[in-house]
ROVOMAR-712140 format. One line per 5 residues: their letters; for each residue x, y, z of C-alpha. Coordinates in pm, whole numbers. Each point is the difference from the previous one (the first is absolute). Last residue first. Layout:
BEGIN
A> X:Y:Z; ...
***
This chain:
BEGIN
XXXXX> -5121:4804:4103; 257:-280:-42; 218:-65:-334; -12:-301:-11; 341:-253:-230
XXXXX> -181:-335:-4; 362:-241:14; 117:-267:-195; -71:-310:248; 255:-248:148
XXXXX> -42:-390:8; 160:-182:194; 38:-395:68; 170:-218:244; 295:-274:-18
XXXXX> 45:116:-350; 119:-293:-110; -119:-335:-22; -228:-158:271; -305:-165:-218
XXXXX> -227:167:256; 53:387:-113; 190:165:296; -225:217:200; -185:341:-148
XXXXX> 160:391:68; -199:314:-195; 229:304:-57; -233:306:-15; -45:312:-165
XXXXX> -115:379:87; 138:314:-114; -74:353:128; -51:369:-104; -138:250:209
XXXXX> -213:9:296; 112:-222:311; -43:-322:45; -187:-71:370; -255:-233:-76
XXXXX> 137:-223:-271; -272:-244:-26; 114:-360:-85; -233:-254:-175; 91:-387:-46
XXXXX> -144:-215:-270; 162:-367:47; 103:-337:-189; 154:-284:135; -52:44:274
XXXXX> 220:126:349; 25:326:24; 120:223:248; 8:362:-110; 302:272:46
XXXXX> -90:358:-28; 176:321:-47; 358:-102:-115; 194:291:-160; 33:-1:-319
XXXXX> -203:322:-91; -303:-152:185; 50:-403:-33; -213:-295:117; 143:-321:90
XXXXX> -252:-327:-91; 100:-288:202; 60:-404:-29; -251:-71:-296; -18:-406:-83
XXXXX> 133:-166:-211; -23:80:-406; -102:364:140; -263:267:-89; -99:351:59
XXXXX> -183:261:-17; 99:308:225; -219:311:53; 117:350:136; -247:267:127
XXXXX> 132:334:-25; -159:234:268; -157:343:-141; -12:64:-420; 210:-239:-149
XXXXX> 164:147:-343; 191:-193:-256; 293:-212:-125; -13:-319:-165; 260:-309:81
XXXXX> -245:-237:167; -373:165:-39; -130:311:85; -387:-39:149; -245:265:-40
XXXXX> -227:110:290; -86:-130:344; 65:130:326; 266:-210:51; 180:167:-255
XXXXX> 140:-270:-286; 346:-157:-27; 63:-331:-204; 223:-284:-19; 27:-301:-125
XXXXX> 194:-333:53; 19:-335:-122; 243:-277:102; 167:-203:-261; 318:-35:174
XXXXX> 348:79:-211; 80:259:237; -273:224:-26; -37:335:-187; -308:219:-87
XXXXX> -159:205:-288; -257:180:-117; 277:264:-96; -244:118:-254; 328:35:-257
XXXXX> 72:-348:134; -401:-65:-96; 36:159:-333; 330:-224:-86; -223:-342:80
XXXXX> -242:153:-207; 220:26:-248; 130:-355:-29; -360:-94:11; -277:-92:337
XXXXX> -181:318:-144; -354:-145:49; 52:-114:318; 101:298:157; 316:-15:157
XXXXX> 152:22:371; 409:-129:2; 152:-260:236; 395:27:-84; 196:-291:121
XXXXX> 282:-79:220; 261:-359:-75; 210:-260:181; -57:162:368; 251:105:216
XXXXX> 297:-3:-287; 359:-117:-35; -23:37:-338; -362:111:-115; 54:214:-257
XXXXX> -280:262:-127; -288:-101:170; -278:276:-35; -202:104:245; -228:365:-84
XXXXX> -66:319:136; -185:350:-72; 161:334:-113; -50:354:150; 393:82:7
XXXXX> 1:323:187; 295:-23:239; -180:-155:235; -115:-289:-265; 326:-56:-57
XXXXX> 103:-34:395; -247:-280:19; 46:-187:-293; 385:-33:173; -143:-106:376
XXXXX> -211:-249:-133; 228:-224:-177; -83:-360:45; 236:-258:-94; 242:-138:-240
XXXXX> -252:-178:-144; -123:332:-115; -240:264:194; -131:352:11; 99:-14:-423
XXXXX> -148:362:-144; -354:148:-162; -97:258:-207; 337:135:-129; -111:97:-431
XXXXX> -144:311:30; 68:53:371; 353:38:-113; 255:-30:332; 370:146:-105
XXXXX> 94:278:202; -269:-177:311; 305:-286:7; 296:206:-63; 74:9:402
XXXXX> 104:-317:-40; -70:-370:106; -161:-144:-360; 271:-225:-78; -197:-328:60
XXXXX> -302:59:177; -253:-31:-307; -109:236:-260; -317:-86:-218; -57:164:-326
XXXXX> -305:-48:-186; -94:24:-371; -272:93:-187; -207:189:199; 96:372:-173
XXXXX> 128:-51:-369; 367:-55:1; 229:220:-281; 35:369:180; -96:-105:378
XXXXX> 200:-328:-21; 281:223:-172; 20:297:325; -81:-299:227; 369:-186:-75
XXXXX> 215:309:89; -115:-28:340; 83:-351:55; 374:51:-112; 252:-43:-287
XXXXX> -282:-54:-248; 40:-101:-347; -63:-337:118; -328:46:222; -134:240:-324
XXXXX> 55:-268:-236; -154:-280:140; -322:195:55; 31:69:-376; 91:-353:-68
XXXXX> -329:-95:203; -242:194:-147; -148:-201:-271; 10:-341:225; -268:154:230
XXXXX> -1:-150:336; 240:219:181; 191:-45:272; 306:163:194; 185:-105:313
XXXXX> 260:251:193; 305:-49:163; 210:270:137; 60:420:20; 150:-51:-261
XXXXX> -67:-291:-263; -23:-371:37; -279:-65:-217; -284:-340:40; -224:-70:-294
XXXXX> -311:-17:-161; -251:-210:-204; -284:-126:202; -201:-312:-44; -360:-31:134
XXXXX> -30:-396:16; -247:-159:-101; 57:-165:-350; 67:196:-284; 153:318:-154
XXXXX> 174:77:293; 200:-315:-37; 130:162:-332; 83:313:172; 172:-128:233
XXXXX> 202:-183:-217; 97:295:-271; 100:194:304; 268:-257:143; 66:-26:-372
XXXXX> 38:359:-23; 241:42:302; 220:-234:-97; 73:125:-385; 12:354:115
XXXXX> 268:-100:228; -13:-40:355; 129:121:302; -133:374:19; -346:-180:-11
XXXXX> 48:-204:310; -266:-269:-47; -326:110:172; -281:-321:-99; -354:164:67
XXXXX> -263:-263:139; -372:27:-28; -278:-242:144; 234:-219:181; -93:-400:-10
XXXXX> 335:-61:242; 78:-356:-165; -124:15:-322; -50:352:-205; 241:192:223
XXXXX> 268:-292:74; -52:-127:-408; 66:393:-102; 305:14:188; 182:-286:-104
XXXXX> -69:137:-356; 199:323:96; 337:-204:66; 46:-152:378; 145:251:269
XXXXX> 271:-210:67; 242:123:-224; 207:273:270; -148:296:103; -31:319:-168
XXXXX> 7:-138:-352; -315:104:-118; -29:-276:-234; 5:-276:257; -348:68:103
XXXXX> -120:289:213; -369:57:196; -155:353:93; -358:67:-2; -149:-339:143
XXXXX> -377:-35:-21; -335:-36:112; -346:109:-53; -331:85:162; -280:89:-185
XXXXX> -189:337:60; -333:57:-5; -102:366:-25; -285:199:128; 164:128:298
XXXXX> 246:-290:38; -106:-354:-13; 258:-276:52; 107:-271:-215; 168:-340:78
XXXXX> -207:-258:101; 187:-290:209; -97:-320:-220; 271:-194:201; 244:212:261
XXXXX> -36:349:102; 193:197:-252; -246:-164:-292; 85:-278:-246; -136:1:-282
XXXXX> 394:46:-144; 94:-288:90; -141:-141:-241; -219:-365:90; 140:-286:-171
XXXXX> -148:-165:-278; -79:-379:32; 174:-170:-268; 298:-131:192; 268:-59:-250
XXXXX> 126:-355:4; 278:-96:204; 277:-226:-112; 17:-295:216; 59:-284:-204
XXXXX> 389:-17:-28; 192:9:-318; 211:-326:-124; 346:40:-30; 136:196:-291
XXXXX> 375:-87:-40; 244:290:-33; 265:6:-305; 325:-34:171; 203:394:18
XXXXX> 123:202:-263; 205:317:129; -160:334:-158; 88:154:-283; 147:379:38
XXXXX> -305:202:-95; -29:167:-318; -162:404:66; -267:187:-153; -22:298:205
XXXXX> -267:236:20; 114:352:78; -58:316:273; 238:216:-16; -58:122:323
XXXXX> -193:-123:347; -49:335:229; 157:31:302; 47:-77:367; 364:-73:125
XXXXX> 86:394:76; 363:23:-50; 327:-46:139; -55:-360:-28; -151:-71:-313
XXXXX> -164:-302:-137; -122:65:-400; -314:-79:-114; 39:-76:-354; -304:-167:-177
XXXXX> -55:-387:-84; -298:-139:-154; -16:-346:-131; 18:-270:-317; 204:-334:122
XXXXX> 148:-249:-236; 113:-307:106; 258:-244:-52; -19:-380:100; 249:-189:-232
XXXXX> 11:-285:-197; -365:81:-181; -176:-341:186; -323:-55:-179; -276:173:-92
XXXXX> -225:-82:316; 49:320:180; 184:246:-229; 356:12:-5; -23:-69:-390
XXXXX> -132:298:-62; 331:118:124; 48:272:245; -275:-98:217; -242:277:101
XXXXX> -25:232:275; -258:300:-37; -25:300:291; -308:160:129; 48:279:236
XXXXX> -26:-39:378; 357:49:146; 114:270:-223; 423:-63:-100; 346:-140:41
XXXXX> 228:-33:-232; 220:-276:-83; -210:-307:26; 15:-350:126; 39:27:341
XXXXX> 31:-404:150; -276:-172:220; 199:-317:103; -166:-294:-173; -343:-154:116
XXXXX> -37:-354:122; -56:-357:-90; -161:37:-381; 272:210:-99; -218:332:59
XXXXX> 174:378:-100; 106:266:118; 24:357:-132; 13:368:36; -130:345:-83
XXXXX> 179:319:131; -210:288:200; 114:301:41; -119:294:225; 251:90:327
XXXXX> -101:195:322; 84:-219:351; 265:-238:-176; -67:-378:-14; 75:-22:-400
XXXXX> -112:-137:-352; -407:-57:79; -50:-271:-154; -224:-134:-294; -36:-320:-86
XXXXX> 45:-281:-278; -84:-358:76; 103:-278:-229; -169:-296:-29; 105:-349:-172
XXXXX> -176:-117:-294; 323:-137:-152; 34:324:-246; -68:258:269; -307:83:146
XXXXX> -80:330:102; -128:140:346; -19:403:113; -37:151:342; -27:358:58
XXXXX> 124:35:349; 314:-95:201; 50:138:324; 235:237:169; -83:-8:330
XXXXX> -121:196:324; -32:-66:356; -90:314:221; 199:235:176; 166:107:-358
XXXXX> 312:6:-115; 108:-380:-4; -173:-109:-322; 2:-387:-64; 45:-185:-307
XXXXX> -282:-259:-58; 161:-298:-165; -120:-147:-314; -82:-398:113; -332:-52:-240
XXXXX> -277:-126:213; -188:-277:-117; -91:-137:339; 75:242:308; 192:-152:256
XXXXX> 275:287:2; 38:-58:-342; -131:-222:-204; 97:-357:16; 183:-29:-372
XXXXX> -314:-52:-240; -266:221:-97; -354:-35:102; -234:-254:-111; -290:58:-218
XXXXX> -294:-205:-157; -277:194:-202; -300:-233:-97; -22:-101:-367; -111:-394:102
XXXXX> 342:-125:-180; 212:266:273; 108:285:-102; 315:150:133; 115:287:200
XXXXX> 364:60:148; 53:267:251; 237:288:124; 15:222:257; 211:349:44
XXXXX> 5:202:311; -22:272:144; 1:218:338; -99:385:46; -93:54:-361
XXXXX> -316:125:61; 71:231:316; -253:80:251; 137:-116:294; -66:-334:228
XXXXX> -364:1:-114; -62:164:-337; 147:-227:-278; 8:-399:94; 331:-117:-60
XXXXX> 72:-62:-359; 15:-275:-283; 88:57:-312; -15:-210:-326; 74:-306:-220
XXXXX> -202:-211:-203; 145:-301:-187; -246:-165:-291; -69:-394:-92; -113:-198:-271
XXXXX> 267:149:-241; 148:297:159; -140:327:122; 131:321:135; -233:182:292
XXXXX> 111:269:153; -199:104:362; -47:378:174; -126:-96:309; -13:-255:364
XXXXX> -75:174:280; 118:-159:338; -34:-109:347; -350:-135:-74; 82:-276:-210
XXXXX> -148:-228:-297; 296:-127:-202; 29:169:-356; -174:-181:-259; -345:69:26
XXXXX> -222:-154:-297; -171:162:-225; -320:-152:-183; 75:-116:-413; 40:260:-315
XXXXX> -98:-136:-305; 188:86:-300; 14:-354:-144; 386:-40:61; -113:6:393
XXXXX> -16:340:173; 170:5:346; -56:96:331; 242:178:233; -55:147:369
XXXXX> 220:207:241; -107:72:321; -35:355:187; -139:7:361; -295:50:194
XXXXX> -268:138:-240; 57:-265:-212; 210:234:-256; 139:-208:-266; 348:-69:-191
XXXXX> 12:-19:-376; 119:-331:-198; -98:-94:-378; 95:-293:-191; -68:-100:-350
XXXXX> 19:-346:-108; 96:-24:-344; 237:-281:45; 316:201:-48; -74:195:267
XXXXX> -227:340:19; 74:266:256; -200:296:158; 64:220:342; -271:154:159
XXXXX> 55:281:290; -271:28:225; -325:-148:59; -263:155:207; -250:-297:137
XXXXX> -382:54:-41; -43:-163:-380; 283:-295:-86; 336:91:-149; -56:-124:-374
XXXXX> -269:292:-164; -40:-1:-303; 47:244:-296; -229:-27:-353; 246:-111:-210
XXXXX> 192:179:-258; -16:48:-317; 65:-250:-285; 219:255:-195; -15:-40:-377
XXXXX> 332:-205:-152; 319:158:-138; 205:-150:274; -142:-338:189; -308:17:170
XXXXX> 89:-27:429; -334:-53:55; -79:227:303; -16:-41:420; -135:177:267
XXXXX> 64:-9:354; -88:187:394; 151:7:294; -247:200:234; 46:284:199
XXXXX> -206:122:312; -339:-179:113; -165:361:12; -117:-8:-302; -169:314:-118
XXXXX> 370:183:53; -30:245:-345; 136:-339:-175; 126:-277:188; 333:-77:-7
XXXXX> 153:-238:-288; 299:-212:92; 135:-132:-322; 4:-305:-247; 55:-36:-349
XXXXX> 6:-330:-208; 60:-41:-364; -107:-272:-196; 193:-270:-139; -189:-294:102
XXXXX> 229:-67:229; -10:331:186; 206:230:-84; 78:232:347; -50:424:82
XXXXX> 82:241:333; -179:268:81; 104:184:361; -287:232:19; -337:130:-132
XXXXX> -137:239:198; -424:39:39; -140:240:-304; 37:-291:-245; 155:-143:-275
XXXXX> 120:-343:-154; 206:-132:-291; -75:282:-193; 283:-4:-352; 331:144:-22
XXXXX> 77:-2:-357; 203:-326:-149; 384:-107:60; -93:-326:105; -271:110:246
XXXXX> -20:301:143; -215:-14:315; -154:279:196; -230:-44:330; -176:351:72
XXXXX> -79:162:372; -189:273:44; -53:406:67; 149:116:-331; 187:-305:-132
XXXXX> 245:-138:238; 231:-261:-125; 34:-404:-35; 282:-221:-100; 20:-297:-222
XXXXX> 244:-76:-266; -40:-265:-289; 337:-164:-109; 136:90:-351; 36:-236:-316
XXXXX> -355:-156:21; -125:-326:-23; -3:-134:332; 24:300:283; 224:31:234
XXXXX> -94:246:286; 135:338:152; -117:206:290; -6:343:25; -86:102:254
XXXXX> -223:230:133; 32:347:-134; 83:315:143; -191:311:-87; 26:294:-292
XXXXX> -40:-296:-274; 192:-81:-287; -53:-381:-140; 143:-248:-225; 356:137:-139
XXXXX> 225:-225:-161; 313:-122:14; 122:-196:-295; 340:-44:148; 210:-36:355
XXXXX> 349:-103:-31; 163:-304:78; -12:-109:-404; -359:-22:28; -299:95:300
XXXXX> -318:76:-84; -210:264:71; -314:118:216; -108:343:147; -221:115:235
XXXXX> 0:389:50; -18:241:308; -27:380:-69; 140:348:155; -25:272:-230
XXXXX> -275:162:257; 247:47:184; 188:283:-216; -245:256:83; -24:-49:359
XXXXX> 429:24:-16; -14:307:-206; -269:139:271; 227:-118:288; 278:238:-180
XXXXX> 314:-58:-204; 254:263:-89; 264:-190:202; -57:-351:74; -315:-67:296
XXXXX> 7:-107:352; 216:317:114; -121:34:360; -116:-353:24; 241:-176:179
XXXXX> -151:-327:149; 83:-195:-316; 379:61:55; 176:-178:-282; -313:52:-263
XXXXX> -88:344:123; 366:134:-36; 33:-148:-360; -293:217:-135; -359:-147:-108
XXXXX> -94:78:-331; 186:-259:-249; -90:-287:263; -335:110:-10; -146:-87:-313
XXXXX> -63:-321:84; -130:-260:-305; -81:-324:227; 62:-329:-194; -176:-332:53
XXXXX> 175:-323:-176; -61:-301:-235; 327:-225:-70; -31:-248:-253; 256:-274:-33
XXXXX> -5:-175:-347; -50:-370:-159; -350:72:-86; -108:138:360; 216:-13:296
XXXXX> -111:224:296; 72:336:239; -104:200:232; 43:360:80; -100:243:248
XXXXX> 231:375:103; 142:170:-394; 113:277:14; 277:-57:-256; -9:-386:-95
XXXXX> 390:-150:122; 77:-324:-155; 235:-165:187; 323:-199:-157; -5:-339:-194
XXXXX> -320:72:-109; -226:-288:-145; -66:-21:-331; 330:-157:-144; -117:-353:213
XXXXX> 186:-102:320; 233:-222:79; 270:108:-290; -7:350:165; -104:302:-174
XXXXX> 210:253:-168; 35:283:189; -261:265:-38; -12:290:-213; 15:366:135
XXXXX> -294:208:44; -364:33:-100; -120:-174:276; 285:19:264; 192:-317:53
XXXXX> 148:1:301; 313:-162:166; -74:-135:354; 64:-338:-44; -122:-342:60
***
């Protein structure tokens, strides 16, 4: 392996070796911006189908902002302003693109798509009778979803569309020639509320020239009332095709695979990984064989309880599956003893961390199976390339199965690269494919993303990703091992349960069928809840554990049923690339399914940290724009009030930074209506306090954040809305409302209001207005266990404390000796631990305040 490159368009390769064929490159390919590939033989060539990004701002940013991202005062090259840089954005683009490799150097490329958002995919499939493969990938096409496939050098043509996402597509031949698609498809405009479903089609593959059959009608394969995750698709030799996903039971994650016999019918699912309740099991690869097929994928720790980090502890697991002469699924998991006692389990070792209080560890992710000539599997995986505190990287390696145990994991590429994007491995003979016959050696090729992020020591370690490439590299072959032997499978793979489970969602802060709305005046209000500020691995703050922006979705949608959810990566920290597919994702889930998905971000700028969000995609490179033109807070308000319409977006500072006497300087009650009174890191009364005497009138929320070393694993936003505008926006209107409060991760309920006790109007939790005579305060609230005591604040100091112990309560306190003027009221509510023992030990819940004025 070397590290020479061969840029497209550049120098000639070396001649190739005598072991492998003229076609493949004897030194990396390198595809300009490009960040998901895959690759795969078709008529005696390798094809290579990629995604590109088009960023214009490379050429506009200057050298001081890209080695010290948090210096902003000169962000821009001379004689260039943010209204150049607005103007030029909107050159940005994504394209799919497909060619062949010859000679070691890329050729008949070709152009398939140009959208303004990131793709899925693309995946590539062989396809009898034609001289190129077909590719795969979907795109975003005005508020929906579309399915695109290109077949044999042909015009894209509708595999599938809808306003619900559309993601990771993946495509088989079948043995009757047609072609097979699969993907997770979301609901659309969230009227199902049983989450994402894995869904196929399939096509006559007609040969060149011919009309187009058309495709089928799709089908659902994952079972109705169980979200299903991340398909993976391969047909063997046979004409079996196999696909795996992983499942939501409303417990834990399993993966599951079914297959569709040579006739095209597709039989029940089976569950392949071992039932447990220690772990999730997700993200499956699927290659097949003749009679058989190897899966291979993750398994975690539970997400949620002992922290709230998604990649806290990893592994890999693999499994055989077979059918047996009645057509039912047999399995049996991987050879070699496991490890640690766990069956199937690939031996990668977990690298510890050793900088923070808690345990941490770089783990593999990403998993991906082939078969080489003998039938034997290979596992390719992601990992993370260091155990430093701030680093981004992550190489791909192998191992492989010699029927007894697993060889020693070993790096197999020279760059290092995005941990979640697709990436295409393929043999680098045709004659290295599974069932062909030995091919005397056992190369690969590997198509992936890399990007430069440099380590520095006498510099900030956070920063953007650059020059961001696809690689198309040969692998070093691997050491042959015996072919494996393929005992019999075991009968105790686990059939779907059909019954749907109940969302999590319907349930209310009190336990089962709890309701959730109040009255107010002459307004119901429904009752949601969500977390406000969450990181993955792309914000590079903390080390890789954070889990990649999928993760996140799953824990929202699955496990902690949140109503709306706003991933924060640190925007000075990533590139335009990054930060748009993070975008491009939320806004796809948005589109469907139930959850209210934010788009926003977290900036470190003077006087500290602050969180913005937004839930129109059309103004989000503007509101991009003015935080990175910007060399403090106050300069940013001056562009949101020039290019932002009023209500829509929302800035949110939280404790970190925000100490100094600059804090009233730079508070916008435009665009401040609400800030963080707690994190996992703990409660943080005594800061929201001294804004709101220096004039900040803003509400609170909870919003995790980290949770290293944490009192609680996560805090969470409980926010007032109307029923009818239970959207993106309304969710932004009711922060602007500040109808707000914050607990620490509890779903307790709380609301507040302030009336004379005399009678009168009624001002509601965060309004202002007049009480004529003695202010009346009422509390409603709720608890998941039951209420401890309600404290009562004038100003912030305590004026009543009240017992309680239900689970529910209305309490009234009269403030009889307030004095005229203006006054705020709010509360902090405290329940008992929640009965299944995990963290917080208690719960609380504080109030945004009623700010009086008293008469």
């Amino acid at each position: 392996m070397t590290a020479t490159t061969n840029r497209v368009g550049g120098a000639a390769s070396a001649p190739a070796t005598d072991s492998v064929p003229e076609i493949v490159p004897s030194r990396p390919i390198e595809l300009a911006d490009g960040w998901a590939g895959d690759l795969a033989w078709c008529d005696g060539a390798v094809w290579v189908a990629w995604a590109v990004c088009s960023d214009p701002e490379p050429e506009l940013l200057s050298e001081s902002v890209r080695e010290w991202p948090l210096k902003r005062d000169t962000p821009l090259r001379p004689g260039l302003t943010p209204d150049d840089w607005r103007r030029r954005s909107a050159e940005a683009a994504f394209t799919v693109s497909v060619g062949r490799l010859a000679g070691g150097q890329l050729a008949a490329a070709r152009e398939l798509s140009r959208t303004p958002h990131a793709v899925e995919g693309p995946s590539l499939v062989t396809v009898p009778g034609h001289e190129a493969p077909a590719v795969l990938w979907a795109e975003r096409r005005g508020r929906g979803s579309v399915l695109l496939a290109a077949i044999g050098g042909a015009a894209p043509e509708v595999v599938a569309e809808s306003t619900g996402a559309i993601l990771g597509p993946r495509g088989a031949v079948d043995g009757a020639g047609r072609l097979v698609a699969v993907w997770q498809q979301w609901p659309a405009g969230g009227e199902a509320a049983d989450g994402p479903q894995i869904m196929a089609a399939t096509r006559a593959a007609t040969a060149a020239g011919q009309p187009a059959a058309g495709w089928s009608r799709p089908v659902a394969v994952s079972p109705a009332g169980q979200p299903a995750w991340a398909p993976a698709l391969a047909a063997g030799p046979d004409g079996t095709v196999w696909c795996a996903w992983d499942g939501w039971d409303e417990s834990v994650y399993a993966v599951y695979a079914c297959y569709a016999s040579p006739d095209g019918v597709w039989h029940p699912p089976v569950q392949v990984s071992r039932p447990t309740r220690g772990h999730f099991h997700i993200a499956p690869d699927v290659a097949a064989g003749a009679g058989y097929a190897w899966i291979v994928w993750n398994s975690t720790t539970r997400w949620g309880e002992l922290n709230h980090r998604f990649n806290h502890i990893r592994g890999i697991h693999a499994a055989e599956v077979t059918v047996d002469e009645a057509g039912s699924v047999r399995f049996r998991p991987a050879p070699g003893g496991g490890t640690l006692g766990a069956p199937g389990q690939v031996p990668i070792p977990n690298v510890p961390f050793v900088h923070s209080v808690e345990e941490e560890f770089v783990n593999p992710l990403a998993p991906r199976v082939r078969l080489d000539a003998d039938g034997r599997p290979v596992v390719f995986f992601r990992q993370f390339r260091s155990a430093e505190f701030k680093d981004f990287g992550w190489s791909i390696w192998a191992t492989r199965q010699s029927g007894e145990a697993w060889t020693p994991p070993a790096l197999v590429t020279t760059h290092t690269g995005f941990p979640d994007t697709p990436y295409g491995v393929v043999p680098a003979s045709e004659k290295g494919m599974a069932g062909a016959g030995s091919a005397g050696t056992d190369s690969w090729l590997l198509a992936y993303h890399a990007g430069d992020y440099p380590r520095f020591t006498d510099r900030h370690p956070s920063r953007p990703v650059s020059r961001h490439r696809l690689v198309i590299e040969r692998l070093a072959p691997l050491t042959p091992s015996p072919s494996p032997t393929r005992g019999e499978g075991n009968d105790n793979a686990a059939r779907f349960r059909q019954t749907p489970p109940r969302p999590l969602w319907e349930r209310g802060p009190g336990g089962e069928g709890k309701p959730r709305r109040i009255i107010f005046g002459e307004q119901a209000f429904e009752l949601l809840y969500g977390d406000l500020h969450r990181h993955s691995a792309y914000s590079k703050c903390m080390s890789a554990n954070d889990g990649d922006p999928l993760d996140h979705w799953r824990w929202v949608h699955d496990v902690a049923g949140l109503d709306f959810y706003g991933i924060t990566e640190h925007l000075e920290y990533m590139s335009y690339l990054e930060w748009r597919r993070i975008e491009d994702l939320a806004e796809r889930v948005a589109a469907g399914g139930r959850v209210l998905a934010l788009a926003g971000w977290e900036l470190a700028i003077p006087p500290g940290h602050t969180n913005f969000f937004y839930a129109d995609q059309r103004i989000g490179q503007d509101l991009r724009i003015a935080c990175l033109s910007s060399p403090d807070l106050a300069a940013v308000w001056p562009k949101l009030d020039a290019w932002i319409p009023a209500g829509k977006a929302v800035a949110i500072r939280h404790m970190q930074g925000h100490r100094g006497d600059d804090l009233a300087a730079t508070y916008s009650p435009r665009w401040e209506p609400v800030v963080e009174i707690i994190q996992t890191r703990g409660e943080y009364p005594d800061w929201v306090q001294s804004l709101w005497r220096q004039g900040f009138r803003v509400g609170v929320i909870g919003a995790s954040d980290h949770s290293r070393g944490a009192p609680f694993v996560q805090a969470l936003t409980g926010l007032w809305v109307p029923p009818e505008e239970r959207t993106r926006e309304g969710v932004l209107a009711a922060l602007h409302a500040r109808r707000s409060f914050a607990t620490n991760g509890v779903r307790m309920g709380v609301f507040v209001s302030v009336s004379s006790s005399s009678g009168g109007s009624v001002i509601g939790m965060g309004e202002s207005g007049v009480v004529s005579g003695t202010p009346r305060l009422r509390v409603q609230a709720t608890g998941t266990a039951a209420l401890q005591t309600i404290e009562f604040y004038r100003d912030d100091r305590l004026l009543h404390l009240e017992p309680v112990d239900a689970l529910e309560a209305t309490v009234d306190c009269v403030d009889g000796d307030v004095s005229p003027g203006e006054h705020r009221y709010w509360v902090r509510v405290v329940q008992g631990a929640e009965k299944n023992g995990r963290r917080p030990h208690r719960g609380v819940a504080y109030s945004s305040p009623v700010w009086v004025e008293v008469r």
